[in-house]
LODREN-920724 format. One record per atom (N, C-alpha, C): residue in three letters; x, y, z. Coordinates in pm, whole numbers, padded with zeros to 5 digits, always signed. Layout:
AlaXYZ ...
***
This chain:
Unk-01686+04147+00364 Unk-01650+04060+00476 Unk-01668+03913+00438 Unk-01778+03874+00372 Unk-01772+03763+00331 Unk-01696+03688+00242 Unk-01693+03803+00137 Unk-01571+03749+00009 Unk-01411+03713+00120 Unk-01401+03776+00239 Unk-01278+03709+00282 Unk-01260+03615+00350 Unk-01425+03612+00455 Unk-01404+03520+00462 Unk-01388+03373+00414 Unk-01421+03384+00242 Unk-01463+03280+00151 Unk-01311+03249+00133 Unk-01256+03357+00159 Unk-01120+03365+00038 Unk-00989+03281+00191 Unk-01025+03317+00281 Unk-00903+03255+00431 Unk-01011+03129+00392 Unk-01116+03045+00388 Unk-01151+02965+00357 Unk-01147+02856+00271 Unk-01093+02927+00145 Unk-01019+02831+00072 Unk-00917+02862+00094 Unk-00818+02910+00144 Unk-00663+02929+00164 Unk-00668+02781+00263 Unk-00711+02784+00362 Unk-00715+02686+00454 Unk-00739+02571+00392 Unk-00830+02518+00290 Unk-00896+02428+00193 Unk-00731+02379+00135 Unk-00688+02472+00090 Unk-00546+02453-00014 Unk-00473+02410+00091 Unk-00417+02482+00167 Unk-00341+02401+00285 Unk-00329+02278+00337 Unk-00473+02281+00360 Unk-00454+02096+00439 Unk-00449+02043+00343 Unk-00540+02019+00179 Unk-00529+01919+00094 Unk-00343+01919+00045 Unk-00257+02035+00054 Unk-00113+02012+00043 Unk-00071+01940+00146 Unk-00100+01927+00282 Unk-00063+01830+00409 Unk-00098+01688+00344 Unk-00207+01683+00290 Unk-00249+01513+00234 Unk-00171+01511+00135 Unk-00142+01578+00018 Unk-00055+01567-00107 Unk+00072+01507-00051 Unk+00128+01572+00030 Unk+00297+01516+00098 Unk+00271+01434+00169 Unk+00195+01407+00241 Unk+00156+01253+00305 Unk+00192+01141+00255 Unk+00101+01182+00130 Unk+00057+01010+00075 Unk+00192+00998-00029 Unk+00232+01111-00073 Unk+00365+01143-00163 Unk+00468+01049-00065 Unk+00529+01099+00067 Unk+00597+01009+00135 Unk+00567+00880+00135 Unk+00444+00867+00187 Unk+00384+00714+00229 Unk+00419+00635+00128 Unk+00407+00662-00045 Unk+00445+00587-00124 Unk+00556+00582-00167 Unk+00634+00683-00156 Unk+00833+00633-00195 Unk+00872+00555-00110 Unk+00788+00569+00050 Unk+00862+00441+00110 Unk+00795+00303+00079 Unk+00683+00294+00022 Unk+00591+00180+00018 Unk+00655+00113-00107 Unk+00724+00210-00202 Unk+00827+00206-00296 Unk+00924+00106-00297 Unk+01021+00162-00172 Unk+01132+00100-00133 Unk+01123-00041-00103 Unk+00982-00018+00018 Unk+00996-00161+00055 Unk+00982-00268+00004 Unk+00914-00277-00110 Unk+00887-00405-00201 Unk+01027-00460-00223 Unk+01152-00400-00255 Unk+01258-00459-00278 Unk+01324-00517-00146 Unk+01330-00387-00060 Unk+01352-00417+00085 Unk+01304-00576+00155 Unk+01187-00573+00100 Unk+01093-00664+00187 Unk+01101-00802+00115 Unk+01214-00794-00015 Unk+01241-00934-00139 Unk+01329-00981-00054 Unk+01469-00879-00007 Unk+01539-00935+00072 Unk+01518-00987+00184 Unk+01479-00948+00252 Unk+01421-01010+00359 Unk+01355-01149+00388 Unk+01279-01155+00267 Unk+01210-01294+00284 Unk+01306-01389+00179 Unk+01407-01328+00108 Unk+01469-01434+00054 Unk+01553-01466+00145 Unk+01643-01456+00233 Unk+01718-01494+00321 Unk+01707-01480+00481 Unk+01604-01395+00512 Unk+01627-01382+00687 Unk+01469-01438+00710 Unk+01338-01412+00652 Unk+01233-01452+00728 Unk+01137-01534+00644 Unk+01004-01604+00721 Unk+00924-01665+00633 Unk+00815-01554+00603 Unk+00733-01570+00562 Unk+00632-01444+00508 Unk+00549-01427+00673 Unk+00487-01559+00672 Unk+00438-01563+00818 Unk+00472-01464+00968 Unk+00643-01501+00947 Unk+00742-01476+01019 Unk+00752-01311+01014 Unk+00767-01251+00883 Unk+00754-01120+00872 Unk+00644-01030+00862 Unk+00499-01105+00870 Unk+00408-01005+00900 Unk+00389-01019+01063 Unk+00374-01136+01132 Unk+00387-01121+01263 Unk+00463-01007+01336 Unk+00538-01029+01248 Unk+00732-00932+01355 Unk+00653-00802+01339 Unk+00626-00773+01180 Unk+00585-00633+01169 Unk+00482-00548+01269 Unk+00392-00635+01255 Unk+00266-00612+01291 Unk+00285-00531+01431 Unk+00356-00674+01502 Unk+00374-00638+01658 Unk+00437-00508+01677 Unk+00544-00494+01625 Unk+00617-00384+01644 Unk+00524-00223+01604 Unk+00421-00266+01485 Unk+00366-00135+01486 Unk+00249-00080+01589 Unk+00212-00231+01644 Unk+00130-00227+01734 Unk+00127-00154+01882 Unk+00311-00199+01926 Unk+00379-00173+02026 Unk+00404-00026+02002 Unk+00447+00003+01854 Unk+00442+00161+01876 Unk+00361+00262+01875 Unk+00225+00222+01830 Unk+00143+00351+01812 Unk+00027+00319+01937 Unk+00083+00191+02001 Unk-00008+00210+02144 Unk+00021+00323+02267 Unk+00181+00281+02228 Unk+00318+00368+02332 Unk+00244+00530+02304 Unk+00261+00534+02167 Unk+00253+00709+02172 Unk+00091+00749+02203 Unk-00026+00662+02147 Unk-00127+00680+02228 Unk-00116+00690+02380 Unk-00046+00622+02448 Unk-00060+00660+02610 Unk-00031+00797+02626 Unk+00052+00883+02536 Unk+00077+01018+02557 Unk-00032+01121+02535 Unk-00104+01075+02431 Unk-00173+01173+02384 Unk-00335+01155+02448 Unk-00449+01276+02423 Unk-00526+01246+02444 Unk-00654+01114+02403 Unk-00718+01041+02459 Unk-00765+00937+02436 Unk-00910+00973+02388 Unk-00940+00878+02241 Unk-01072+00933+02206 Unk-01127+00786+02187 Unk-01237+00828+02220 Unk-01331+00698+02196 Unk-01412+00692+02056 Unk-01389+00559+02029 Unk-01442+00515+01888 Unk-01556+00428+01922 Unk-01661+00447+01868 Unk-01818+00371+01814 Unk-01770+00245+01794 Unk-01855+00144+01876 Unk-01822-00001+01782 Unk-01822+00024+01626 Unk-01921+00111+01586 Unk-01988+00074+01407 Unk-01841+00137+01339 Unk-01770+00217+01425 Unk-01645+00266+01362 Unk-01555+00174+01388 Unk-01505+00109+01489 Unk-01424+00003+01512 Unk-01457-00117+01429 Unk-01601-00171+01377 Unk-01574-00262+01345 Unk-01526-00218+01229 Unk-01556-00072+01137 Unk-01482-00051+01022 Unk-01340-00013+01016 Unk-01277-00002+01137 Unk-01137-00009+01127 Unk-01088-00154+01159 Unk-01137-00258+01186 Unk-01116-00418+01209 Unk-01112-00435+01055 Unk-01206-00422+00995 Unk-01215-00469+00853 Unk-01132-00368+00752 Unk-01094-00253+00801 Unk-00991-00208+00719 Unk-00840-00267+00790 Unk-00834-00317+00908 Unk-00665-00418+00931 Unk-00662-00491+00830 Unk-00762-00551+00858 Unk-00756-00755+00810 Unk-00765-00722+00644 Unk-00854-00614+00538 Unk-00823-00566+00427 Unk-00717-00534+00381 Unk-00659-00429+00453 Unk-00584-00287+00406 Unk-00408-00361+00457 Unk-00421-00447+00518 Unk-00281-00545+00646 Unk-00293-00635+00649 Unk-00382-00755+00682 Unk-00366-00901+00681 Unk-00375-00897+00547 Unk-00475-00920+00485 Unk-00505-00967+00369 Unk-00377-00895+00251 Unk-00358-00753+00259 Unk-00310-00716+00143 Unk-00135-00755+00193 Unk-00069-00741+00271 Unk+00023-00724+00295 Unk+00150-00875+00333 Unk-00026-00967+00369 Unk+00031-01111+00368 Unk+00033-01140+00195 Unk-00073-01103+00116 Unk-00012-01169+00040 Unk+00092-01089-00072 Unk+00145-00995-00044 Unk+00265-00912-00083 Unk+00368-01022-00073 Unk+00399-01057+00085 Unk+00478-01122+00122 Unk+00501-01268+00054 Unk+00402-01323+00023 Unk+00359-01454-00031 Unk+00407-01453-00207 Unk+00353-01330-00238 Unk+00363-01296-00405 Unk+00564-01260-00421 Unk+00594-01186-00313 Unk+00777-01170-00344 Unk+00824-01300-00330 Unk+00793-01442-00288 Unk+00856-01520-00320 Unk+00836-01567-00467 Unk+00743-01550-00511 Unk+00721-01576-00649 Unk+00794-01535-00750 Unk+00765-01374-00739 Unk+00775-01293-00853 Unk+00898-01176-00794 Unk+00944-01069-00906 Unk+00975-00993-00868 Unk+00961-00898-00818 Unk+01007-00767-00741 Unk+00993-00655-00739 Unk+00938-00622-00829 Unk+01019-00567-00955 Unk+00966-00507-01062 Unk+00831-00556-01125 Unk+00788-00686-01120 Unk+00702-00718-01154 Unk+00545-00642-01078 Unk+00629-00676-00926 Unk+00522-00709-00832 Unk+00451-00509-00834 Unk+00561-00436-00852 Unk+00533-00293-00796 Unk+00457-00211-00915 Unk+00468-00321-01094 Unk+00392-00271-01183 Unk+00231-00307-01177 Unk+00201-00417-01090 Unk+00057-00484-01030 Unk+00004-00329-00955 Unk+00099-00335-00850 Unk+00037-00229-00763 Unk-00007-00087-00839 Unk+00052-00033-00964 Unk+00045+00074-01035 Unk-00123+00080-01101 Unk-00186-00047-01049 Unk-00318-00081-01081 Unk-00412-00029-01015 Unk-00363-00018-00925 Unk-00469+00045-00793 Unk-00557+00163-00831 Unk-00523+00238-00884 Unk-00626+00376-00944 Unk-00741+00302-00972 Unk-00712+00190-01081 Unk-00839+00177-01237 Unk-00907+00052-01113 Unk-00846-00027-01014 Unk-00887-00101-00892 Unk-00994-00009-00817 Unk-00972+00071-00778 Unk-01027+00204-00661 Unk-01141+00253-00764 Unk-01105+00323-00870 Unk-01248+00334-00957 Unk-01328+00239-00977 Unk-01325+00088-00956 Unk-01423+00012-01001 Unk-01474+00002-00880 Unk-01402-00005-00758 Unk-01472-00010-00663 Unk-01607+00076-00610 Unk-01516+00204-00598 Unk-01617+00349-00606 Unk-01726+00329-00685 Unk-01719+00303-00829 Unk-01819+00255-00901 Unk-01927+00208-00820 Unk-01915+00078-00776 Unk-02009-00052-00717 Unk-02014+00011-00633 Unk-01941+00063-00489 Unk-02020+00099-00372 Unk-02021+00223-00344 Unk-01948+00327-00387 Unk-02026+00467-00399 Unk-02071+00505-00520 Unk-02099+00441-00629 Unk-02207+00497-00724 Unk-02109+00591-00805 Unk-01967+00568-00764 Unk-01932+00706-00840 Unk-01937+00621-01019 Unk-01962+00780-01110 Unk-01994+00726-01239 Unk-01839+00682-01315 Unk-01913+00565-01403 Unk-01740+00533-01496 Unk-01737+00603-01616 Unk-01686+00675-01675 Unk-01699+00796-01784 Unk-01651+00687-01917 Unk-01650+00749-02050 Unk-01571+00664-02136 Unk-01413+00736-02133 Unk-01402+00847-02072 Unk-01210+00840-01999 Unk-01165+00788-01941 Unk-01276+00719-01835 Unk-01193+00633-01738 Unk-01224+00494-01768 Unk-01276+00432-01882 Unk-01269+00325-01958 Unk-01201+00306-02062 Unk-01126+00452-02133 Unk-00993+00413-02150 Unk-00861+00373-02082 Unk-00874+00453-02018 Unk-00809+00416-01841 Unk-00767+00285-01836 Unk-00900+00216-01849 Unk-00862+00068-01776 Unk-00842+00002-01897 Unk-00859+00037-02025 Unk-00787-00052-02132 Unk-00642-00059-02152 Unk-00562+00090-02088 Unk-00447+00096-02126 Unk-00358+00039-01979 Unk-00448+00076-01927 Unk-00365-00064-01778 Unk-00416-00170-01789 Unk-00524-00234-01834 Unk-00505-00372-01877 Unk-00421-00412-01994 Unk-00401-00317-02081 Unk-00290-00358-02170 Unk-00141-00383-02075 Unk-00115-00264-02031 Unk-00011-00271-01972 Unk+00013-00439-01888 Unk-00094-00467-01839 Unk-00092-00618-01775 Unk-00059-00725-01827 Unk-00149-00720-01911 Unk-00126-00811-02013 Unk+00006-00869-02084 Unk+00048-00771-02107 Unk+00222-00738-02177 Unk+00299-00758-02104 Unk+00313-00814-01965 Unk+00370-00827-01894 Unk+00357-00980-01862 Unk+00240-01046-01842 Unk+00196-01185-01866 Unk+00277-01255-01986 Unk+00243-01204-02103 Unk+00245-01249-02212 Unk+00448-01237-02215 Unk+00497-01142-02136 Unk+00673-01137-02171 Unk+00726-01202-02070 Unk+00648-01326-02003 Unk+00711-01349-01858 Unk+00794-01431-01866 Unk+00913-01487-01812 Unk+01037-01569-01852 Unk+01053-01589-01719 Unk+00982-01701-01646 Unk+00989-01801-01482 Unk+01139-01779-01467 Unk+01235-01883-01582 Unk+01402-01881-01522 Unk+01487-01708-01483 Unk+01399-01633-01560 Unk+01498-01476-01571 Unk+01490-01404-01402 Unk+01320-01382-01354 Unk+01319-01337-01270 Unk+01250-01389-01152 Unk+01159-01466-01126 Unk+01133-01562-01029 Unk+01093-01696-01051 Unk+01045-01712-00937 Unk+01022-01891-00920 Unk+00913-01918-00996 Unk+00779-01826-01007 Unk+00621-01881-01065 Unk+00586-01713-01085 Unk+00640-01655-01178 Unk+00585-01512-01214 Unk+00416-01505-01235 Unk+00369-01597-01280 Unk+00241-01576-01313 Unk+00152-01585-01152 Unk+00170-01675-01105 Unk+00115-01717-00972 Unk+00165-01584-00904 Unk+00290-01539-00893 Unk+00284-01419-00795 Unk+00234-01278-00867 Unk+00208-01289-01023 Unk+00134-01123-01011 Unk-00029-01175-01004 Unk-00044-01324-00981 Unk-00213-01322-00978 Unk-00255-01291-00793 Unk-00159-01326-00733 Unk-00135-01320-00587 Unk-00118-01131-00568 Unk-00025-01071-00670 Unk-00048-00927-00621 Unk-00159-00882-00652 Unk-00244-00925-00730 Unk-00368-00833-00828 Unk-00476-00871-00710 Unk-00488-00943-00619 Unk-00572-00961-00555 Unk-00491-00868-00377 Unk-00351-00863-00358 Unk-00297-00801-00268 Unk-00382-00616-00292 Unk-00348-00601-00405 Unk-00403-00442-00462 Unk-00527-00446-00432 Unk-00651-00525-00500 Unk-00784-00515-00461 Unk-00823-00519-00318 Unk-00742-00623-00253 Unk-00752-00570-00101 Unk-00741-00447-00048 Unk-00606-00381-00063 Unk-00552-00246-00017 Unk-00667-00177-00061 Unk-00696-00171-00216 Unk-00804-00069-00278 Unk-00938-00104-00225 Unk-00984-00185-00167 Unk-01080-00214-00044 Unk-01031-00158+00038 Unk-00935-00132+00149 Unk-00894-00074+00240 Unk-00942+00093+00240 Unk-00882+00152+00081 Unk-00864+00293+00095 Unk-01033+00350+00045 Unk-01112+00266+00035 Unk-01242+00321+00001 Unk-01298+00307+00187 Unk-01304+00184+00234 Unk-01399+00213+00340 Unk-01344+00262+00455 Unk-01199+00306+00457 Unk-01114+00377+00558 Unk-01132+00482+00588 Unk-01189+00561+00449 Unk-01208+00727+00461 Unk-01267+00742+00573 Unk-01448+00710+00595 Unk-01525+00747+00661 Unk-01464+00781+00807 Unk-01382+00675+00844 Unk-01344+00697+00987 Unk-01252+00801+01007 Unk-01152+00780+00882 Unk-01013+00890+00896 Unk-01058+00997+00868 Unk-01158+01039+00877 Unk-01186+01164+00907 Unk-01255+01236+01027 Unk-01262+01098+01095 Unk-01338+01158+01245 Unk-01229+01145+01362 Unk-01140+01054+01346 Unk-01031+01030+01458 Unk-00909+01059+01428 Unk-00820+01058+01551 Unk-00695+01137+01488 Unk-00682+00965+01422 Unk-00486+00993+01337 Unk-00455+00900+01282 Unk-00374+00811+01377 Unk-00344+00815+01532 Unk-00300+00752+01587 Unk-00419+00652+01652 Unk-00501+00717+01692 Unk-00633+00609+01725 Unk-00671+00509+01651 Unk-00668+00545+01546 Unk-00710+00458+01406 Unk-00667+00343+01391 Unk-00455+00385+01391 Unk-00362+00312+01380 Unk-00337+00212+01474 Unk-00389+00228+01615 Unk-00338+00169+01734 Unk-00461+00029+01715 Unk-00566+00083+01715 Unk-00724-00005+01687 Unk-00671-00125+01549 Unk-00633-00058+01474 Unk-00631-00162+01328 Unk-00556-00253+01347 Unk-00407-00196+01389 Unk-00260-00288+01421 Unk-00279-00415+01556 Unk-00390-00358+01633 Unk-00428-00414+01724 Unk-00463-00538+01697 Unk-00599-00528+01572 Unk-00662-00635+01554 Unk-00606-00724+01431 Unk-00480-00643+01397 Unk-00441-00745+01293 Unk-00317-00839+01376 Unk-00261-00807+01478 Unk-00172-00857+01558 Unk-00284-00962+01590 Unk-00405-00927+01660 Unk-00409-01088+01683 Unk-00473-01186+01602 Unk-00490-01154+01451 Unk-00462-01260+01393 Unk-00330-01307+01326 Unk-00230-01191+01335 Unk-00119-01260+01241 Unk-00011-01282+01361 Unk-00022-01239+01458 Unk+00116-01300+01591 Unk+00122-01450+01640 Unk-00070-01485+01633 Unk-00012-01659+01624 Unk+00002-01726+01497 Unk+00028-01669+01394 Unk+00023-01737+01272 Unk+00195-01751+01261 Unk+00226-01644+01316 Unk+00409-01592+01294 Unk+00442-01723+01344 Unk+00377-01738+01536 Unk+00439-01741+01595 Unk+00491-01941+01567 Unk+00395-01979+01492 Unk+00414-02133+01452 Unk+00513-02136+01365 Unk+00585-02047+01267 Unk+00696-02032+01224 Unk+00820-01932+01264 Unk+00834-01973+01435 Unk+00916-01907+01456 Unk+01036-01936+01436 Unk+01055-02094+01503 Unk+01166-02188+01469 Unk+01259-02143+01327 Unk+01212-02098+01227 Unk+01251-02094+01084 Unk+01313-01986+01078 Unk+01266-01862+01161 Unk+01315-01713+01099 Unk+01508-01755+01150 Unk+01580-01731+00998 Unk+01703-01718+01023 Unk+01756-01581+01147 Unk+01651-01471+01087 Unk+01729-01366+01129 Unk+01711-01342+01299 Unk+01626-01457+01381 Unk+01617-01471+01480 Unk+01714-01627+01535 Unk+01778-01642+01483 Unk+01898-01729+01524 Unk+01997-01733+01524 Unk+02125-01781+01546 Unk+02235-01785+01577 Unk+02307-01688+01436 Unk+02237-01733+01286 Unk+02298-01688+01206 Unk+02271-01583+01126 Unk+02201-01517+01227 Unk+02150-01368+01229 Unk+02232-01245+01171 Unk+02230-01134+01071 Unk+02290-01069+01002 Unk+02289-00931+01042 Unk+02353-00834+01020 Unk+02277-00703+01071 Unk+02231-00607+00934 Unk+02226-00702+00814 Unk+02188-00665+00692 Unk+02054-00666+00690 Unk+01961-00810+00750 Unk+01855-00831+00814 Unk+01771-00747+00901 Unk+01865-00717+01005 Unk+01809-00625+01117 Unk+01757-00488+01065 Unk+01872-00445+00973 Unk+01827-00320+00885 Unk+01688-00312+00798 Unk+01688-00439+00713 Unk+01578-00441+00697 Unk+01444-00454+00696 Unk+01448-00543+00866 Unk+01361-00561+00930 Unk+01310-00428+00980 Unk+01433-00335+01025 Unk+01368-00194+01058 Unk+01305-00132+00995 Unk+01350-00131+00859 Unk+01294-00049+00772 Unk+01153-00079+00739 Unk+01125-00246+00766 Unk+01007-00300+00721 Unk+00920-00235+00819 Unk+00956-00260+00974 Unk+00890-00261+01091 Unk+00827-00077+01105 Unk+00966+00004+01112 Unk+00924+00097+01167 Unk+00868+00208+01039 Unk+00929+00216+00888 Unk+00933+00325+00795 Unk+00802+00263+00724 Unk+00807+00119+00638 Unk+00729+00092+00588 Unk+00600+00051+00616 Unk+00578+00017+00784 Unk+00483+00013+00847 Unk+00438+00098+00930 Unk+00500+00143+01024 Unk+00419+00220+01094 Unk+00453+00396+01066 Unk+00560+00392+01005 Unk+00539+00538+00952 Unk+00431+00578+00806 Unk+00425+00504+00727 Unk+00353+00488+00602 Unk+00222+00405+00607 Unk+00197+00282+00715 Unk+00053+00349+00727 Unk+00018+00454+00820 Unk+00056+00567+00876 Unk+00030+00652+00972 Unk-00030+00777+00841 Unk+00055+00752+00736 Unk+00064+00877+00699 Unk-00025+00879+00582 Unk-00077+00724+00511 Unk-00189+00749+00438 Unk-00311+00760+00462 Unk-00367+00727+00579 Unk-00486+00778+00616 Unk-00475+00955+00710 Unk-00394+00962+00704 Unk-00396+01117+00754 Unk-00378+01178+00643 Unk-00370+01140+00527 Unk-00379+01187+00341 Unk-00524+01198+00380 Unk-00563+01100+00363 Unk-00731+01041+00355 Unk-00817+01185+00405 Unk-00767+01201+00518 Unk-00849+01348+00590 Unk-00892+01433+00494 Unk-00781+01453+00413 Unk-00762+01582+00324 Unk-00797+01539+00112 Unk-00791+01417+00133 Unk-00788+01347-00022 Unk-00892+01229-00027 Unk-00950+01212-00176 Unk-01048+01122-00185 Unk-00945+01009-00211 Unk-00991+00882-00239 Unk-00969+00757-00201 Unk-00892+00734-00374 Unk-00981+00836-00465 Unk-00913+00810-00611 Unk-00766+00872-00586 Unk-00744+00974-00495 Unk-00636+01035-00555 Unk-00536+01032-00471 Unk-00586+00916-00347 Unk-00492+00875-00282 Unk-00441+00748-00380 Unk-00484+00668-00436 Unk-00435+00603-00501 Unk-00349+00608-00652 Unk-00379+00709-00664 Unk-00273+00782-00793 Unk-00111+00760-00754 Unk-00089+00828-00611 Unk+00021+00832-00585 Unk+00066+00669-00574 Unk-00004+00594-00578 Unk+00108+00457-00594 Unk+00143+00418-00726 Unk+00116+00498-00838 Unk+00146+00491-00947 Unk+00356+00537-00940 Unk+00381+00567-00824 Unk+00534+00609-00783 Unk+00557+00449-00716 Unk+00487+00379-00708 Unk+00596+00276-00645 Unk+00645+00174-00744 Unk+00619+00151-00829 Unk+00673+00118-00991 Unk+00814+00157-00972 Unk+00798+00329-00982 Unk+00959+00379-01042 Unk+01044+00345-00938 Unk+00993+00363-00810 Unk+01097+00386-00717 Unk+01135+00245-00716 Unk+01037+00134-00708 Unk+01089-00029-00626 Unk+01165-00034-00784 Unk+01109-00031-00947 Unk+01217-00064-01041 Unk+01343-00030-01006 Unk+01379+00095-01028 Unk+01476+00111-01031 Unk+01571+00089-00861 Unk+01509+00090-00789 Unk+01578-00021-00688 Unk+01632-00168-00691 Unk+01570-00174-00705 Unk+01545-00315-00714 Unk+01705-00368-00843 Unk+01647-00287-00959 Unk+01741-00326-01058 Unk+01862-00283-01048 Unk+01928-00185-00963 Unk+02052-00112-00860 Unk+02090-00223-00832 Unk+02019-00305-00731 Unk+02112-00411-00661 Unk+02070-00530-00684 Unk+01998-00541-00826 Unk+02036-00653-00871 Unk+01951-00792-00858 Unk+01807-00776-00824 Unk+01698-00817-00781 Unk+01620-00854-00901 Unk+01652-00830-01013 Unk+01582-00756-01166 Unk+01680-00741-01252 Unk+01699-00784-01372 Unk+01722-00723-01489 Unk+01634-00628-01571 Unk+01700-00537-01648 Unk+01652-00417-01782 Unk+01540-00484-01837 Unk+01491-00463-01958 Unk+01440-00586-02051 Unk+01290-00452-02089 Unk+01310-00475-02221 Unk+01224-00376-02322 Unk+01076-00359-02269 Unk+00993-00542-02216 Unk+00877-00489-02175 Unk+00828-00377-02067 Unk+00927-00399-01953 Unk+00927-00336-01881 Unk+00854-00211-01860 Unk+00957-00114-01940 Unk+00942+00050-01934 Unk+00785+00040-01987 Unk+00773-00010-02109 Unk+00637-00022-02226 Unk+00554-00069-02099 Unk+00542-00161-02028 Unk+00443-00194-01932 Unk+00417-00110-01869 Unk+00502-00035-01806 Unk+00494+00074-01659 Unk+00441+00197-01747 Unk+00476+00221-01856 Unk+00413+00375-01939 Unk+00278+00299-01971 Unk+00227+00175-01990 Unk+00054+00172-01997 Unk-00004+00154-01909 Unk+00042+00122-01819 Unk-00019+00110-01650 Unk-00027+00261-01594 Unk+00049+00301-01576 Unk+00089+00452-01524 Unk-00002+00544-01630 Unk-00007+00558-01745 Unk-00110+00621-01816 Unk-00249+00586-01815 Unk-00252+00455-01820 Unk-00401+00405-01729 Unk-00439+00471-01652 Unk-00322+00466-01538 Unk-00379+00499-01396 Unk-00403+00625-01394 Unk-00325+00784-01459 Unk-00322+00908-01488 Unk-00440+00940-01534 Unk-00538+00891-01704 Unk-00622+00893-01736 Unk-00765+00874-01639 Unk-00763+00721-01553 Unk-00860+00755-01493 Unk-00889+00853-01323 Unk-00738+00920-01310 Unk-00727+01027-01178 Unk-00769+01100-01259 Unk-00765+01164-01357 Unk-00803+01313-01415 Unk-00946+01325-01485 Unk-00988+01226-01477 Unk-01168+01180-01518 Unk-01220+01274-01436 Unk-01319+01362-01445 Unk-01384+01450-01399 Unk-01502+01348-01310 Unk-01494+01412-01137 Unk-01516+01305-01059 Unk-01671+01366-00923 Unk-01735+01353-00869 Unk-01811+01409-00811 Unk-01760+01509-00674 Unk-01611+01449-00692 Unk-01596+01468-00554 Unk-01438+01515-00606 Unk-01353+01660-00583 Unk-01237+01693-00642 Unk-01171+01688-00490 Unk-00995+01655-00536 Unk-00891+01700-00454 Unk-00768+01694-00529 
***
């Protein structure tokens, strides 16, 4: 009797951690997309300001709406204030300066930064959960700091943006934010559903970024006369897929996955935003490239498969 029940016990174990596997799998092909999505956007319809405000609100407006439906749970200040500090981490901080870094730099550039986040998330874990750094996962971070490096060192300002260096030093600190986000997020996303969470965070990042928007409203093209519906599209996509569907769906990963191996999966937003991006023309080919994204991405592989205290 016991061996079965051990055995429907891990069946159930396997189950939900496959619910987090496709989660965070989605959450990042669209987190993918949007980096290119979100180039256009701020190159012609909005200011950065302008587009985290818009966002914000709109995710705010939606996951309050569907909270009125569902049942209402109450959150601990000591948990609220850790979902305040995972907004202003994991959303103000990381997502303003996304916005700030695509005027700089490219997509392709910007989405090989983010492929950092693993060997980011292990150093963190390191310092505040003690987890140990092995000498695998200090190869790890030599072959994604190579990968960085090589990318610095091949940068050409006229080929692909305005100040390449300034915007991947602007993403490397966007990532350490997020990878702050996905370490002290767990604790909560595992006690509340993911709409409570979502409604609380979006809440408190709306009211710091809706009056920041709202002083550059005057500017947003795509709110004036010469408004596009190329814009609108991608404002949706920003508003509703890349925000409030994709953060919904990485902390409901979180339930089921540690914080290392939620961050593996952004080792996919590389391929997906490259080769977007370079489709329509946002990016040129160019040799460092691939060589960058295979030492970053093997970085990041090496230190997910480091034997860890805590498996998923």
């Amino acid at each position: 009797a016991r061996t079965e029940v051990r055995s429907v016990h891990e069946c159930t174990q396997k189950e939900e951690k496959w619910k987090g596997h496709v989660a965070v799998l989605c959450a990042n092909l669209i987190f993918g997309l949007n980096i290119p999505i979100s180039k256009a956007l701020l190159s012609q319809w909005m200011t950065p300001f302008g587009y985290m405000a818009s966002r914000t609100l709109a995710a705010s407006i939606i996951f309050w709406v569907i909270q009125s439906f569902l049942p209402k749970e109450k959150v601990s200040p000591k948990d609220l204030a850790i979902i305040a500090m995972g907004g202003i981490m994991g959303f103000v901080v990381s997502q303003s300066l996304t916005a700030i870094s695509l005027q700089y730099t490219s997509p392709v550039y910007f989405s090989l930064i983010v492929a950092l986040s693993p060997l980011v998330v292990m150093l963190l874990a390191a310092v505040f959960l003690k987890e140990p750094i092995t000498g695998k996962k200090m190869a790890g971070v030599v072959l994604g700091i190579a990968g960085t490096l090589l990318m610095i060192t091949q940068i050409d300002n006229s080929a692909s943006g305005k100040n390449n260096l300034w915007g991947i030093f602007l993403a490397i600190i966007s990532v350490t934010a997020f990878s702050v986000y996905l370490i002290i997020i767990r604790s909560v996303a595992q006690k509340y559903t993911t709409v409570t969470q979502m409604k609380w965070m979006f809440l408190f990042a709306a009211i710091i970024l809706v009056p920041l928007g709202c002083t550059e409203y005057s500017e947003q093209a795509l709110f004036s006369t010469s408004w596009g519906w190329s814009g609108v599209w991608e404002l949706a996509f920003v508003a509703i897929l890349a925000t409030s569907v994709a953060y919904f769906l990485t902390p409901f990963g979180m339930k089921y996955l540690r914080a290392t191996t939620v961050s593996v999966y952004m080792n996919l937003q590389p391929i997906v935003s490259s080769v977007a991006a370079i489709c329509v023309g946002q990016d040129s080919f160019s040799w460092d490239k691939p060589l960058a994204a295979v030492l970053v991405i093997a970085g990041a592989y090496v230190v997910s498969t480091s034997r860890a205290k805590e498996t998923a």
